[in-house]
MARBATI-431163 format. One line per 10 residues: their letters; for each residue x, z, y of C-alpha. Coordinates in steps of 0.25 Angstrom, whole numbers, always signed. Each point is the difference from the previous one (the first is absolute). Layout:
# residues N
a = X Z Y; ...
END
This chain:
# residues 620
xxxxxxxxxx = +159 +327 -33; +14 +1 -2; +10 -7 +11; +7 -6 -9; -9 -8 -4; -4 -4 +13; +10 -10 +4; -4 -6 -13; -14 -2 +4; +4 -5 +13
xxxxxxxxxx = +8 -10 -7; -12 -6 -8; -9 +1 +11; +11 -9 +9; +0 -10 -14; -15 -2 +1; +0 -2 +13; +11 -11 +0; -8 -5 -14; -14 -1 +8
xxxxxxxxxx = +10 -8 +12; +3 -8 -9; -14 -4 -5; -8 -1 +12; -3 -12 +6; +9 -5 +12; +11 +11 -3; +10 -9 -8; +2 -14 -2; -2 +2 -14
xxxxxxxxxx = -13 +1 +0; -1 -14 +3; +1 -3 -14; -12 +7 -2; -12 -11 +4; -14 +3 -4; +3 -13 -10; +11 -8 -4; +1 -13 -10; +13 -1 -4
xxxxxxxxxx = +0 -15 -9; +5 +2 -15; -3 -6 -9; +1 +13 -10; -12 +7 +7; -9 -11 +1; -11 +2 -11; -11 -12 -5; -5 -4 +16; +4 +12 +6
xxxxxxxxxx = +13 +4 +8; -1 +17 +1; +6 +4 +13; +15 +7 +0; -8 +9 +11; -14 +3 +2; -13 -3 -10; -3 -13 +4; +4 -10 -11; +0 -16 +3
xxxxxxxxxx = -7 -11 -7; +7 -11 -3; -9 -12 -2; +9 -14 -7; +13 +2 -7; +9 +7 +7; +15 -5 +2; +11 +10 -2; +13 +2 +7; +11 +8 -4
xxxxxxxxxx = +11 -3 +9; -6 +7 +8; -11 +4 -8; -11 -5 +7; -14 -8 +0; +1 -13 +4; -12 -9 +5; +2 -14 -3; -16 -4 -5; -10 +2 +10
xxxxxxxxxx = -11 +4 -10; +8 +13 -3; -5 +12 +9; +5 +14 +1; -10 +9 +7; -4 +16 +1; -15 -4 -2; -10 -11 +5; -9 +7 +7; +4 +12 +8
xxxxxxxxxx = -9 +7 +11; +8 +9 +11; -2 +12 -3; +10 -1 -13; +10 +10 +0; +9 -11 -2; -3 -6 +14; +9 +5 +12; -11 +4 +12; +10 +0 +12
xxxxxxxxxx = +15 +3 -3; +7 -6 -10; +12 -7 -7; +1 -13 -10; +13 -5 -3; +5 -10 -11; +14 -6 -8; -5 -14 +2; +5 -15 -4; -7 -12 +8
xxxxxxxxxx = +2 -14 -6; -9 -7 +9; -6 +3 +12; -15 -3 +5; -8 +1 +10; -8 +13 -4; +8 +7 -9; +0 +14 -7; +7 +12 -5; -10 +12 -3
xxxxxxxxxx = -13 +0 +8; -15 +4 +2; -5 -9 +9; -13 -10 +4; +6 -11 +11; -13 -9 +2; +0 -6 +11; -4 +11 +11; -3 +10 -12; +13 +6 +1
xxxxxxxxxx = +4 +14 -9; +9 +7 -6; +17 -2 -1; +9 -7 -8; +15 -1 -2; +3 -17 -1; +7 -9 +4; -1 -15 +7; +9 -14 -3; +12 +7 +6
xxxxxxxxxx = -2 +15 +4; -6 +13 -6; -11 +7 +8; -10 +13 +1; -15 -3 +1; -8 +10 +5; -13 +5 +6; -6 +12 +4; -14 +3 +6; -5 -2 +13
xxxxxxxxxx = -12 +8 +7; -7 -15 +4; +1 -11 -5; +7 -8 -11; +15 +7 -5; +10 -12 +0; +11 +0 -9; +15 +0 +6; +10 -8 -7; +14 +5 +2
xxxxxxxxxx = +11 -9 -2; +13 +3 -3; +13 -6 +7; +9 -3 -12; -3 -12 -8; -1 +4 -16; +10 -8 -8; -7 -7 -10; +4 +7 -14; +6 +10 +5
xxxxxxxxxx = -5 +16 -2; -5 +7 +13; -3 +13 +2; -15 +0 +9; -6 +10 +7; -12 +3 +8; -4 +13 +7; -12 +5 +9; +1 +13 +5; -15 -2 +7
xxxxxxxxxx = +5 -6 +14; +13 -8 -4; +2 -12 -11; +14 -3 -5; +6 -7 -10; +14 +0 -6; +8 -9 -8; +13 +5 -8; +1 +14 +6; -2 -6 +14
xxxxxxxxxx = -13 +1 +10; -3 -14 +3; -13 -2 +9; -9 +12 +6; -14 -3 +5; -12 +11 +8; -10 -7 -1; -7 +7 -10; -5 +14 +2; -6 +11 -9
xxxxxxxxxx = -7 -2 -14; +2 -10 -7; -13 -9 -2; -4 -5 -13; -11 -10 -7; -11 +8 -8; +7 -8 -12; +12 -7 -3; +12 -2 -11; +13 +7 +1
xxxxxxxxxx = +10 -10 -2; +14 -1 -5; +9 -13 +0; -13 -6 +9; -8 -3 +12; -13 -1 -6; -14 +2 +8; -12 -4 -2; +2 -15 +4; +16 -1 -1
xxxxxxxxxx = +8 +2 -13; +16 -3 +4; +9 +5 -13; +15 +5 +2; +11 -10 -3; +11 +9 -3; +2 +15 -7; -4 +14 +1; +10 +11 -3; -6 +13 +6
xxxxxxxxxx = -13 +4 +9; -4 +13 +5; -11 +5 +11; +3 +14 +8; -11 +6 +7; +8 +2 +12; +8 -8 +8; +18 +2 -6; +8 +0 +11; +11 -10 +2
xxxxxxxxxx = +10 +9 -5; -8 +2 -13; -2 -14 +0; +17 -5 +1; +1 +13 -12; -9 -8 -9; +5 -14 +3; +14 +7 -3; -4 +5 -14; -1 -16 -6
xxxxxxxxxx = +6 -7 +11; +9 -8 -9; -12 -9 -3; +3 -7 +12; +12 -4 -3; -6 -8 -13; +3 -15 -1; -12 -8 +4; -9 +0 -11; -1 -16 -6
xxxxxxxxxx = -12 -4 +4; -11 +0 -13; -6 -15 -2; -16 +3 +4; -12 -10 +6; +1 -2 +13; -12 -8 -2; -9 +3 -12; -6 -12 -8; -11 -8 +6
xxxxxxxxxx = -6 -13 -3; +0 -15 +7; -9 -12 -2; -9 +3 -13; -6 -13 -5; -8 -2 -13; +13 -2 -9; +10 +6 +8; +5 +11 +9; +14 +7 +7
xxxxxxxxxx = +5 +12 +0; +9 +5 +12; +8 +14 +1; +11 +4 +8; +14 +11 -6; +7 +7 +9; +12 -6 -9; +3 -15 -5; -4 -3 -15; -7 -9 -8
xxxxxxxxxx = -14 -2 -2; -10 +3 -11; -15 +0 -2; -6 +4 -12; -17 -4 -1; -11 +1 -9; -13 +3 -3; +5 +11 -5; +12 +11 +2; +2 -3 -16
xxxxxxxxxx = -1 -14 +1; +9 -5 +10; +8 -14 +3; +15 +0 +10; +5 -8 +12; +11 +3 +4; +9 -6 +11; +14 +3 -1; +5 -4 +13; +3 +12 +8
xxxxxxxxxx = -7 +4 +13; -9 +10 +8; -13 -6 +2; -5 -3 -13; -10 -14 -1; -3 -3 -16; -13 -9 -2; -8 +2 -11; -7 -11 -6; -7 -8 -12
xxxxxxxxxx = -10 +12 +3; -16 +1 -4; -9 -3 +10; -9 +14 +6; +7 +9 -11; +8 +14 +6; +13 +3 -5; +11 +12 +0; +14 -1 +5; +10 +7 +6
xxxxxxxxxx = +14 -5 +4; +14 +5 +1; +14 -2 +5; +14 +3 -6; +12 -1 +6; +14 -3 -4; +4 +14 -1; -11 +2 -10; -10 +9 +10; -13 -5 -6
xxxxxxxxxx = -14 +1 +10; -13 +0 -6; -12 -1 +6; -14 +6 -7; -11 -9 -6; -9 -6 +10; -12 -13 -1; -2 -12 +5; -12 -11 -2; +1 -14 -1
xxxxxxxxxx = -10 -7 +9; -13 -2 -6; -8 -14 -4; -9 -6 +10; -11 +4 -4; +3 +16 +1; -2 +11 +10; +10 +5 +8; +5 +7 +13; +10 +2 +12
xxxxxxxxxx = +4 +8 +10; +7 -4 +15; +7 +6 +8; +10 -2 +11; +10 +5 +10; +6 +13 -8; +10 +2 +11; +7 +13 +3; -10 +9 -6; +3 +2 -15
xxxxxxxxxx = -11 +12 +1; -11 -9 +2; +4 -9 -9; +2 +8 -11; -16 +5 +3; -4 -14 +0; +8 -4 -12; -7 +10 -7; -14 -3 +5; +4 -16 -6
xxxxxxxxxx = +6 +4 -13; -14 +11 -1; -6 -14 -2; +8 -7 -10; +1 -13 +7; +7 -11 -8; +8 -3 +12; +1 +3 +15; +4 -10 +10; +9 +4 +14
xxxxxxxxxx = -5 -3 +13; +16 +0 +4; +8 +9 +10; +0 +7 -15; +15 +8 +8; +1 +3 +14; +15 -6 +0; +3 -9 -11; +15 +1 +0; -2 +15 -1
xxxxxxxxxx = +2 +1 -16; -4 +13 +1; -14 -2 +6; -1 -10 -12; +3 +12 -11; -6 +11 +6; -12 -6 +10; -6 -12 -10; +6 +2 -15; +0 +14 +0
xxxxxxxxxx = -13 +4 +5; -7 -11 -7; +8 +3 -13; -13 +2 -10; -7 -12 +6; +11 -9 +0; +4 +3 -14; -14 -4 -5; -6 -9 +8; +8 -11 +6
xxxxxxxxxx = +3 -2 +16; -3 -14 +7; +4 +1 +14; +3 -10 +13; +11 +4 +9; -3 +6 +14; +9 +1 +12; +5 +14 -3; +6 -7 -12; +8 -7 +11
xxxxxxxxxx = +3 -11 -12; +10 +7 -7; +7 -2 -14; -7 +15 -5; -12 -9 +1; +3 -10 -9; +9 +9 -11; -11 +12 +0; -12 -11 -4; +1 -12 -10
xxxxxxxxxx = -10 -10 +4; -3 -15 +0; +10 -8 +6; +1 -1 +12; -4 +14 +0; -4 +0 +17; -13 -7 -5; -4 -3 -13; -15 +1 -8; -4 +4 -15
xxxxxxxxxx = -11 +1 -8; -7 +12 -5; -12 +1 -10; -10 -9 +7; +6 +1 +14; +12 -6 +9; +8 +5 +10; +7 -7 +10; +10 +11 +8; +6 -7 +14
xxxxxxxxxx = +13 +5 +8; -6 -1 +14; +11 +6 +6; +6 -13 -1; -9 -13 +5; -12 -5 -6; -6 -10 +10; -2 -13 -6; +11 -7 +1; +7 +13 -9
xxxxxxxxxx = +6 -1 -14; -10 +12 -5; -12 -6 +8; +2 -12 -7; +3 +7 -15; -13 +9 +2; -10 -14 +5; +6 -3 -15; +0 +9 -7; -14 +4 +4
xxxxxxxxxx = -7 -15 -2; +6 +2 -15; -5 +14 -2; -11 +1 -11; -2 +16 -2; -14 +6 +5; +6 +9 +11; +9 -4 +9; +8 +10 +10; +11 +0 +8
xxxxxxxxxx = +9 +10 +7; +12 +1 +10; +3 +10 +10; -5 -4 +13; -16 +0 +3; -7 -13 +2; -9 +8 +8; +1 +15 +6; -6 +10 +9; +10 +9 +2
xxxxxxxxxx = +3 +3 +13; +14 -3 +4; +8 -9 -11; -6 -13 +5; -2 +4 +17; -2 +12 +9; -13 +0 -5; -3 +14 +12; +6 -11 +8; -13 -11 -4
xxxxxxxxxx = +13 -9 -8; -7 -4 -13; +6 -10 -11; -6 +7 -11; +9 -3 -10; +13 -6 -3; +0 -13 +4; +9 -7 -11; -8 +7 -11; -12 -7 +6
xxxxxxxxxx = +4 -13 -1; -4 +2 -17; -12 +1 +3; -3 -14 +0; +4 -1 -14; -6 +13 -7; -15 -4 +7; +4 -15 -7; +2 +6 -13; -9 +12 -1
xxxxxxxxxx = +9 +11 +0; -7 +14 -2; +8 +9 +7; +13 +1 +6; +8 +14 +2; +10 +3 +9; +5 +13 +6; +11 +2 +12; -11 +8 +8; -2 +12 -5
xxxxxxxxxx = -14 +1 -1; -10 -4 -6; -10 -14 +2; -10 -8 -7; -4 -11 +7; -13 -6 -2; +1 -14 -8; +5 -11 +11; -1 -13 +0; +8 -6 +13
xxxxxxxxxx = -4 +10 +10; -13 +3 -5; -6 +12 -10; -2 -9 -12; -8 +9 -11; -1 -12 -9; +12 -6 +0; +9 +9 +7; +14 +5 -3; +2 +15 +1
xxxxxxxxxx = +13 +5 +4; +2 +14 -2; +12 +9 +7; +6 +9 -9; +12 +5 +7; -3 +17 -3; +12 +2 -10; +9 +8 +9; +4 -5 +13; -5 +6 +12
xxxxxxxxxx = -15 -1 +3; -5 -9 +11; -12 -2 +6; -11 -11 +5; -5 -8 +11; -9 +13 +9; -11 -14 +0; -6 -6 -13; +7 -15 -4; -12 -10 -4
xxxxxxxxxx = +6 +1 -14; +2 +14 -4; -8 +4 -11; +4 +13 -5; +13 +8 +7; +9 +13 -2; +12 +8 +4; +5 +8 -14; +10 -1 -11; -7 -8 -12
xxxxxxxxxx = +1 -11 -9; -10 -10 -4; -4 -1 -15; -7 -13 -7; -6 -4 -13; -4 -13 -5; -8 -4 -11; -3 -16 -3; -8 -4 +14; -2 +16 +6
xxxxxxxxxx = +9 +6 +9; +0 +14 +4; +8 +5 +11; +3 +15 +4; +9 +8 +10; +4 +13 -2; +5 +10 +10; +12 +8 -2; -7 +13 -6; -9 -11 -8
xxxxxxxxxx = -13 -1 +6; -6 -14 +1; -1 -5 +13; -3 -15 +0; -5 -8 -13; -8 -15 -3; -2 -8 -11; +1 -17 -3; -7 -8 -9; +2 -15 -1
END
């Protein structure tokens, strides 16, 4: 070989060296431009349902009718029945999934926060079945969800949350990292909460759905309000400097004026007081406009009422209606600067003739636990009742508007929409005006009665008085001595009777009232008039009494009084010695479930996974 050419040679061999430096990973920031997948949201590359990623194999499917951006270009998320996911059902040993170290980042646009919010995720969060990660958010913050396994014992997932409130409408720059011992996350360029509480791989559900714009599980589905620009996953933990470097490239985004905010439902439709010729229809916009429904008996045959009057909580009655027949509608909202929101086609049923079967589910206290209620929302709607009644505490705080949104309407979002609600008012409810806008009832709305095929009820406000010398002990005496329907019920929130074991006493302590002692003092009136059952919930368990006359067992001529307090709220527990009038007792989530034909009853109460627990049939 000549010398010459050796210097030559040397040359090269010092380029392919600094070529290789430059490609191999964690030798230049650069390579944090090179994820194992990247979705970069233009509207160019999307093609029929799927979304090819800029990087990587893995397309996304998008499921609805995607809304484009182009300023930035973008996908915005403004209907919460559009979805954007990698695939439904993914086990962990998909390449895909990061195993210990690994980087998800996202350009990201919150509109409205929530309680349980998400970015990108794989996830299952169901109750102590905890797996997987998530980059999210919450009402105000964004966080990093995340966990790994343990060698006894159940992994539990820890929820890092950031320190920097998002500002709503504005573009962020979110990152999480895991480098197997150490959780950080980093918002525009800047580490903004760490966490070691999780250690090693990461620990995953034999099953679960990749999400994108979500936090979906198997019992929890919260869309994004807001807009995706980029995501991208690393199967190793960037650094901050990598990090800054990449928030650098687009951070003129932040600079963006607040996005105007998109007119959505902050309340999806959902239907009040059915009768035989008539029925209301409530929805709530996230901006104020007029109010429309259109409703037929068919999508191609439809008639319109509209209400011009401007507003946010929509109420348009529909009547002149033919008895026991279903009907479509939808409903929609336009504002004055033209933004038009539609909702899809939904059903109702008017009520049916006297003569006709039909059915209902009860429920109560869906506080603080919009899992649960989801579950049992679903268990109720499995069933097709033509309307459900509220055993009341239906929020844990009623001036808390968002527990209203997000912990009763949205859960209950299916059931509402197609069988109507008819609740009474607990002491969470502490009252307020939500109570009295969300539901439109006969006046005066705190106590009221109405008929249904061949039955009446009679709903009471016990957290106010009804002792005999009240105004709704009175109405009900009344209304009770004029009522000419075959079944007969009543429900309020307090329990005439109850074996629980501290509500009414230290029952440990050998205090017994058994029962909330205003409650009691109706009693008198349903044994007068042969009421069948009455419901109530506020403990949250489950009770059927025997039928009672006075304070005897009564199987004759008894009332039955049935606790059903299982929506949600914090399971309690019984007396540790039997009351003379328990006849059938349990601690679980559930809902009760009844169906009447002419003179048979049949009762049923489900458990939250379904199972039928408790049932007993009337004949008169």
């Amino acid at each position: 070989m000549s010398k010459k050419l050796r210097p030559v040679l040397l040359g090269g061999f010092v380029l392919v060296i600094l070529g290789m430096a430059l490609w191999l990973p964690g030798t230049d920031a650069d390579e944090a431009d090179v994820p194992i997948v990247r979705w970069t949201f233009e509207k160019a590359k999307f093609k029929g349902k799927s979304l090819p990623a800029s990087v990587g194999k893995d397309a996304l499917t998008l499921r609805g009718n995607p809304r484009w951006l182009s300023n930035p270009e973008a996908l915005e998320y403004v209907d919460d029945d559009f979805r954007s996911f990698v695939k439904e059902r993914m086990e962990p040993h998909d390449p895909l999934l990061p195993k210990k170290e690994f980087t998800v980042s996202a350009w990201v646009r919150i509109d409205e926060g929530t309680k349980y919010g998400g970015i990108v995720g794989a996830m299952q969060d169901n109750g102590d079945y905890e797996r997987g990660w998530l980059l999210g958010y919450s009402e105000t913050h964004f966080s990093f969800a995340l966990a790994t396994e343990v060698p006894v014992g159940q992994p539990k997932m820890t929820y890092l949350k950031g320190k920097t409130p998002f500002q709503r409408g504005r573009w962020a720059f979110v990152v999480g990292t895991f480098d197997g011992k150490q959780m950080r996350l980093f918002v525009n360029g800047q580490e903004d909460a760490n966490s070691l509480a999780q250690n090693g791989l990461i620990a995953y559900p034999p099953v679960c759905s990749f999400e994108v714009g979500r936090y979906k599980d198997d019992d929890e589905d919260y869309p994004l309000r807001g807009a995706l620009r980029e995501v991208s996953l690393y199967h190793r933990a960037l650094s901050a400097e990598e990090i800054a470097n990449l928030f650098k490239k687009q951070s003129q985004l932040t600079e963006l004026p607040e996005a105007p905010r998109p007119n959505t439902f902050v309340i999806y439709p959902y239907l009040q007081y059915p009768t035989a010729e008539s029925i209301t229809i409530m929805w709530e916009s996230a901006l104020a406009g007029n109010a429309v429904v259109e409703y037929g008996l068919t999508t191609t045959d439809t008639k319109k009422v509209e209400k011009a009057e401007e507003g946010l909580i929509h109420e348009i009655p529909l009547a002149g209606l033919t008895p026991e027949t279903r009907y479509v509608y939808r409903v929609s909202t336009t504002t004055k600067a033209g933004q038009v929101l539609t909702s899809d086609w939904y059903q109702f049923m008017t009520a049916v003739k006297p003569d006709s079967a039909f059915s209902f589910t009860v429920i109560g206290d869906t506080q603080r636990n919009p899992k649960v209620t989801a579950k049992i929302a679903k268990l109720m709607y499995d069933r097709r009742p033509n309307f459900v009644i509220h055993c009341g505490d239906v929020v844990d705080n009623g001036p808390d508007k968002r527990e209203w949104v997000q912990e009763l309407f949205g859960p209950c979002r299916d059931l509402f929409s197609r069988s109507a609600v008819f609740p009474t008012i607990g002491n969470h409810e502490k009252n307020h005006a939500h109570y009295y806008k969300y539901f439109s009832l006969p006046a005066p709305e705190y106590y009221y009665s109405y008929r249904y095929g061949n039955a009446e009820f009679f709903v009471v406000d016990t957290n106010k008085s009804v002792r005999p010398d009240s105004e709704q002990y009175k109405w009900l005496d009344k209304s009770l001595s004029q009522s000419t329907a075959t079944w007969k019920f009543a429900y309020h929130h307090h329990p005439c009777w109850s074996s629980d074991d501290n509500d009414y006493g230290d029952t440990k302590k050998g205090i017994r009232r058994q029962g909330d002692l205003n409650a009691r003092s109706l009693t008198s009136l349903y044994e007068k008039y042969k009421v069948d059952i009455v419901f109530n919930g506020h403990i949250h368990l489950y009770e059927r009494t025997w039928p009672l006359t006075g304070d005897k067992v009564d199987r004759k001529n008894g009332v039955i009084y049935i606790t059903s307090g299982g929506g949600g709220g914090s399971l309690e527990d019984f007396d540790p010695l039997p009351t003379w009038f328990k006849a059938q007792l349990r601690v679980d989530f559930h809902c009760c479930y009844v169906n009447i034909h002419r003179n048979k009853l049949e009762f049923k109460a489900f458990d939250q996974n379904g199972h039928l627990f408790d049932q007993f049939e009337l004949e008169k």
